[in-house]
C-alpha positions as CSV (number, residue, x, y, z in Angstrom):
1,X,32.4,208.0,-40.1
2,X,36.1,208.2,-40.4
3,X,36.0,210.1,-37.1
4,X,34.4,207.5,-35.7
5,X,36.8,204.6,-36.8
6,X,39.6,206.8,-35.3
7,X,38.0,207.1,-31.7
8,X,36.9,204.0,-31.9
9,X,40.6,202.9,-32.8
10,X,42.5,205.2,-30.3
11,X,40.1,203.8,-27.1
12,X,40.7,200.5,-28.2
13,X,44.6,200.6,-28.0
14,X,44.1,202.6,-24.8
15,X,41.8,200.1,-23.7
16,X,44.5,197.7,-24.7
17,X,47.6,199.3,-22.9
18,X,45.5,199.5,-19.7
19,X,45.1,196.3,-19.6
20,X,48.8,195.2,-20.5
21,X,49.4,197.1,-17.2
22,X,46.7,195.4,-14.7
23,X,48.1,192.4,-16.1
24,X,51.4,193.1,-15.3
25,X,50.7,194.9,-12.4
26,X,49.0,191.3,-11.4
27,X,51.9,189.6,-11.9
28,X,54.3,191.2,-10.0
29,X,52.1,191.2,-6.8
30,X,51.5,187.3,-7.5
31,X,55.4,186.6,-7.5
């Protein structure tokens, strides 16, 4: 279980750092 919770974790932030970057990536290409 606990390995679970830490893959589960670990996609989530990378999840959440790819999508700071589209973001941002979407941004700059706007402006």
């Amino acid at each position: 279980m606990f390995l679970y919770r830490a893959t589960a974790s670990v996609i989530f932030l990378r999840a959440q750092y790819l999508f700071h970057f589209l973001s941002e990536r979407k941004g700059s290409s706007l402006q």
